[in-house]
N, C-alpha and C positions, 0 to 999 in steps of 0.2 A: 276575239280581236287580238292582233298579234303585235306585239309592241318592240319595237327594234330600240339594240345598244345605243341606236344614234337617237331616238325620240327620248330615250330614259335619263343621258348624261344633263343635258341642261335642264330637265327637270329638277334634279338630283342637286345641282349647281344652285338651282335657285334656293331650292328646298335645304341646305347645309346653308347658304348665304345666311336666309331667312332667322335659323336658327341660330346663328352665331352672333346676329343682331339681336336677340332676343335675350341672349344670356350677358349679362351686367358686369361679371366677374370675366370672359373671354371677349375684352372688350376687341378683336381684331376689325374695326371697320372696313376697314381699306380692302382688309382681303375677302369681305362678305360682300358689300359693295360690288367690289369684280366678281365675285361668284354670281352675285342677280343680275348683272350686266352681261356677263357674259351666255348667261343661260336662255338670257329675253333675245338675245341676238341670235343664237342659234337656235331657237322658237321660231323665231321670226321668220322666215324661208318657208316652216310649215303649216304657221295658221293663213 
């Protein structure tokens, strides 16, 4: 299965979002927040 730049990036988005929520001490919400928004938005078109 061949997986394109464009299906990998908002994964990728969601996936750093995810993990910057995770860590306690990098508290950046805002900017993880927008990293899983924007990753579901550009999902969104190919589920």
């Amino acid at each position: 299965m061949y997986i394109s730049l464009h299906m990998v990036q908002p994964i990728l988005a969601i996936a750093i979002g995810l993990l910057i929520l995770l860590q306690p001490k990098m508290a950046h919400y805002l900017v993880a927040i927008f990293l899983i928004v924007f990753g579901i938005l550009e999902l969104a078109p190919m589920i």
